[in-house]
C-alpha positions as CSV (number, residue, x, y, z in Angstrom):
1,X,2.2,36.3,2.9
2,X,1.9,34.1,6.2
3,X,1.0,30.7,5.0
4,X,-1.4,28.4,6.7
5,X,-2.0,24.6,7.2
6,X,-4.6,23.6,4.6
7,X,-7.2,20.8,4.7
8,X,-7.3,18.2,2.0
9,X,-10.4,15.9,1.6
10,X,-8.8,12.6,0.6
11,X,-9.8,10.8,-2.7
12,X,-9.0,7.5,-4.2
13,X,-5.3,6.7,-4.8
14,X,-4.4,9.7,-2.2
15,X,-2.2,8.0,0.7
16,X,0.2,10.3,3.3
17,X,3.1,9.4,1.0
18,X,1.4,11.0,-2.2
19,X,0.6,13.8,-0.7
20,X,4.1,14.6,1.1
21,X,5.4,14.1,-2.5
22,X,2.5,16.7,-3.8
23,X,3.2,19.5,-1.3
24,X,7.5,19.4,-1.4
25,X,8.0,16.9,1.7
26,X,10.6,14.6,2.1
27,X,8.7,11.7,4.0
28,X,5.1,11.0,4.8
29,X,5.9,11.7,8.5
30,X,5.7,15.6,7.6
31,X,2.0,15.0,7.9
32,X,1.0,11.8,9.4
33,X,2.9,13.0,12.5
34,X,1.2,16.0,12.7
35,X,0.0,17.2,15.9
36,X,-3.4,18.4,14.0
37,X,-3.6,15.1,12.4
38,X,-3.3,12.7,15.6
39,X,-7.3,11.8,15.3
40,X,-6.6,10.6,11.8
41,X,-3.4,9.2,12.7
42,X,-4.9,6.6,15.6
43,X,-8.0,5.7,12.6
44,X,-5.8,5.2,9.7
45,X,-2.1,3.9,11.7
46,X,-0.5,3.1,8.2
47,X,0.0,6.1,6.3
48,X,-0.3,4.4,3.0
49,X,-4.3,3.2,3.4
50,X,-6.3,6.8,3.7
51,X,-10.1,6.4,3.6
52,X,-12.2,8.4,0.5
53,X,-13.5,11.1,2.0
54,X,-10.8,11.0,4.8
55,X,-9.8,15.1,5.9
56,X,-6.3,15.4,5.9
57,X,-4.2,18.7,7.2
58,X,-1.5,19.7,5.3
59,X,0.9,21.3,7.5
60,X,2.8,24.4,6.8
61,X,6.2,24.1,4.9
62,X,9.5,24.9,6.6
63,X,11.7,26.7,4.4
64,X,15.3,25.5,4.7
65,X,18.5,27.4,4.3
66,X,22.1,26.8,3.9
67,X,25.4,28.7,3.1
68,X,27.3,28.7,0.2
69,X,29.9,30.7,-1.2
70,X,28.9,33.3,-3.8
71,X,30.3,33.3,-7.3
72,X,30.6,29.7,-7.3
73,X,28.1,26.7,-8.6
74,X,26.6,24.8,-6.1
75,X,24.6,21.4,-7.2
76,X,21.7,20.4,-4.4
77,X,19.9,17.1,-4.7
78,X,16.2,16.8,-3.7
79,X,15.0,14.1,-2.1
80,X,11.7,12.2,-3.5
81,X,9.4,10.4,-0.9
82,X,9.3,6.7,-1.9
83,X,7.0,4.0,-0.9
84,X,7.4,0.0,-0.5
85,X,5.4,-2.3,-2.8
86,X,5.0,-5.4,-0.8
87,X,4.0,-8.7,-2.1
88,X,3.9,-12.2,-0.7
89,X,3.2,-15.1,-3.3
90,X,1.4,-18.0,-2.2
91,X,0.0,-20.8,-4.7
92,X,-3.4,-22.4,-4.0
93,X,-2.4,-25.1,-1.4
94,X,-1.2,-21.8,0.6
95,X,2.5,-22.7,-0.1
96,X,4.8,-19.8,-0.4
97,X,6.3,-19.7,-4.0
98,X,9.9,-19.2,-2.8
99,X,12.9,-18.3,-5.0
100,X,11.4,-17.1,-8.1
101,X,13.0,-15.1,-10.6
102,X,11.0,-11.7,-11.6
103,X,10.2,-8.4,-13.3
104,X,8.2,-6.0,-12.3
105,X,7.8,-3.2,-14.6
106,X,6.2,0.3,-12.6
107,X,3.9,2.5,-14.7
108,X,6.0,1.6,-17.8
109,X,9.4,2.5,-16.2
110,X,12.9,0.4,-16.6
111,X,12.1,-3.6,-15.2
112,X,13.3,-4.3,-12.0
113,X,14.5,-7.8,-12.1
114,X,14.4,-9.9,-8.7
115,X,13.8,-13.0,-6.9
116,X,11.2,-13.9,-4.2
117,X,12.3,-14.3,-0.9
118,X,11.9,-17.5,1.3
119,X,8.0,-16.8,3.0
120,X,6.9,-15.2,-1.0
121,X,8.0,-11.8,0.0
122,X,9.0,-9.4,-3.0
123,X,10.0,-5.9,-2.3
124,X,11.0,-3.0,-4.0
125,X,10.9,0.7,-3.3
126,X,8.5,2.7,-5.9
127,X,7.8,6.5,-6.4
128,X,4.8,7.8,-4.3
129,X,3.2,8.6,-7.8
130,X,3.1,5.1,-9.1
131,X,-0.4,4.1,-10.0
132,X,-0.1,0.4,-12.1
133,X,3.0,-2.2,-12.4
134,X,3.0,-5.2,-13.9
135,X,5.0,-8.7,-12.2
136,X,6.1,-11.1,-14.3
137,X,7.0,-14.5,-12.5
138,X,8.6,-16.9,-14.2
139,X,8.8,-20.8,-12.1
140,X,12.3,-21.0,-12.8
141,X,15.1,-19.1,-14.3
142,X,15.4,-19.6,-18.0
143,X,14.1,-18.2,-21.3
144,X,10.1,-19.0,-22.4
145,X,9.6,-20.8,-19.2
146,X,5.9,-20.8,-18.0
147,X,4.7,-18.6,-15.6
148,X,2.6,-15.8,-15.2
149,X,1.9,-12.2,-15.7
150,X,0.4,-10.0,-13.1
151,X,-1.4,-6.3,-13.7
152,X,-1.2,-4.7,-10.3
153,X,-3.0,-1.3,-9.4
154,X,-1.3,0.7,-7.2
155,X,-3.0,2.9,-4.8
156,X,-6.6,1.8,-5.5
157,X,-7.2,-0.3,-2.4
158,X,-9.6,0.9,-0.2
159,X,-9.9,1.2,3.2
160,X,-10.7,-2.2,5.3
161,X,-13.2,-0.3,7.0
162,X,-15.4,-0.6,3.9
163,X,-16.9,-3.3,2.7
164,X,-15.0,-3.8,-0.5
165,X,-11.6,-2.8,1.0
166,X,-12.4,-5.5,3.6
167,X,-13.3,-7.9,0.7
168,X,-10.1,-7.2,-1.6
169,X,-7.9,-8.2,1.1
170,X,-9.6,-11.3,2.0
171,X,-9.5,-12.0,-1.9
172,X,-5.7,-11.1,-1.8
173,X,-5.0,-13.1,1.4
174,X,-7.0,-16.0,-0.6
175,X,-10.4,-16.6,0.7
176,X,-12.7,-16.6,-2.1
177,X,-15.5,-13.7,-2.2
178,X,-17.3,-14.6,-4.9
179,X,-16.5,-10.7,-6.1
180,X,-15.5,-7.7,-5.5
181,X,-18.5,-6.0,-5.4
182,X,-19.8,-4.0,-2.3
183,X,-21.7,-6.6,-1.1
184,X,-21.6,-8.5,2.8
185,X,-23.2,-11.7,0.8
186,X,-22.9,-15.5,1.5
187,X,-19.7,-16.3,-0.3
188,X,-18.0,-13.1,2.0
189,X,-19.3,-14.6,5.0
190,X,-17.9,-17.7,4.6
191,X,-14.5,-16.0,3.4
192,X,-15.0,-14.0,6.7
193,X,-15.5,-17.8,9.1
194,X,-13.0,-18.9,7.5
195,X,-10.3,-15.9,8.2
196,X,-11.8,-16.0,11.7
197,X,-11.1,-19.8,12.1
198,X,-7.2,-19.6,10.4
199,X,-6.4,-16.8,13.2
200,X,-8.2,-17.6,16.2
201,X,-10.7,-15.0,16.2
202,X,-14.4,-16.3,17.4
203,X,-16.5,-18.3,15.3
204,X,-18.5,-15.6,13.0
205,X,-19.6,-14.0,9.8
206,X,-19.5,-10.8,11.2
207,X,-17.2,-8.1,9.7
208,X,-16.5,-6.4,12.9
209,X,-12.9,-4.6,14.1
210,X,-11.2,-7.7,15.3
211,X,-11.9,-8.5,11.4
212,X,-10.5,-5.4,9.7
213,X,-7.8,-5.2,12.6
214,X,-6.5,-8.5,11.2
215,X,-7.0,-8.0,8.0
216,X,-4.8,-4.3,8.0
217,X,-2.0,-6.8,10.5
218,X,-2.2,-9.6,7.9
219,X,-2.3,-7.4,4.3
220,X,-0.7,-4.5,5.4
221,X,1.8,-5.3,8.6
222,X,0.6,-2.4,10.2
C-alpha cells in the first residue's frame, strides 16, 4: 500500500519535535523542512512553539536498508529525537543567579545534577515526550541550604501570537501581568511599555509583531 503524507491539526503540548518522535523520525527537521510545510515553517520559525489549531503535514517515511550477513546477530540502535530545556535565572533586581548548584528532575526520571552558567543559563537535553520537571536550586553548594523549588510544565506554552502566550513570556522574562489570563488589560500594557522601553521598540501598549518578534528572540532565541 503506497503511503501518503498526512495532515495533523496541532493541539496543545504538540511541537515538530513530538511529532517527529510520534511518527519514527530522527529529528524534527523531517518535517519542519518539509517542502509542504514551508508556509508553516516562515509562521512558526522555531520548531518547538506550534500554534493550537496549527495544520501540520506529516511527510512520508523513508524506509532504510542495510546489509548484514545472514546467520549472524546484528544489534541496531535507534535514535530518539531530543529537545533542549533552556532556562535563564534572574533574581528580582534582574541579576543573573550565576553558579548555582541544581537538580532537575524530568517527569519523575533519574535527577540531573548541574550548575548555572555565568548569564543564568541552564541546559539540558530532554526526551521530546517530557511534559513536567521540577528544578531545585539551591544558593550554594551544601546540604539544607535555602533555596527554591520550581514545578516547570513542559510543552504547554502557547504561541506568542496569542494573547496569553504573549503574556507568559513577558511573566517569564519578568514584567509583571497581573495574570495569566487571556486578557490585553492595564497591568499587560504596562508589562508591554515597559518591554518596549528595555529593547528600544517605540513607546506603546500595543501588542503588535515587533512585540511577539521580540518576545519569540528574547524567550525562545529564535
Amino acid at each position: 500500500m503506497d503511503l501518503v503524507p498526512r495532515p495533523h491539526t496541532v493541539v496543545a503540548g504538540d511541537c515538530c519535535s513530538s511529532l517527529a518522535f510520534d511518527s519514527g523520525f530522527a529529528s524534527h527537521a523531517k518535517i519542519h523542512d518539509d517542502p509542504a510545510n514551508a508556509a508553516l515553517k516562515a509562521d512558526r520559525p522555531n520548531p518547538n512553539v506550534l500554534g493550537v489549531g496549527d495544520v501540520v503535514t506529516i511527510p512520508d517515511p523513508t524506509p532504510g536498508e542495510h546489509q548484514a550477513a545472514t546467520d549472524a546477530a546484528h544489534r541496531y540502535q535507534l535514535r530518539r529525537p531530543r529537545v533542549r530545556l533552556r532556562l535563564v535565572l534572574h533574581d528580582e533586581a534582574g541579576n543573573a543567579l550565576a553558579d548555582k548548584p541544581y537538580t532537575l528532575v524530568v517527569d519523575g526520571g533519574e535527577p540531573i545534577e548541574g550548575t548555572s552558567a555565568a548569564d543564568g543559563l541552564i541546559e539540558q537535553r530532554v526526551p521530546t515526550t517530557a511534559r513536567r520537571a521540577t528544578l531545585t536550586l539551591r544558593m550554594q553548594e551544601g546540604d539544607d541550604i535555602e533555596g527554591w523549588e520550581l514545578p516547570i510544565e513542559l510543552g504547554s506554552l502557547p504561541h506568542e501570537s496569542s494573547v496569553e502566550g504573549a503574556k507568559a513570556r513577558l511573566m517569564n522574562l519578568g514584567f509583571d501581568c497581573g495574570g495569566e489570563s487571556a486578557t490585553l488589560d492595564d497591568p499587560t500594557k504596562a508589562a508591554i511599555r515597559g518591554f518596549r522601553s528595555k529593547h528600544g521598540l517605540p513607546d506603546s501598549d500595543a501588542l503588535d509583531d515587533h512585540v511577539r518578534n521580540r518576545l519569540r528572540t528574547e524567550h525562545e532565541g529564535a
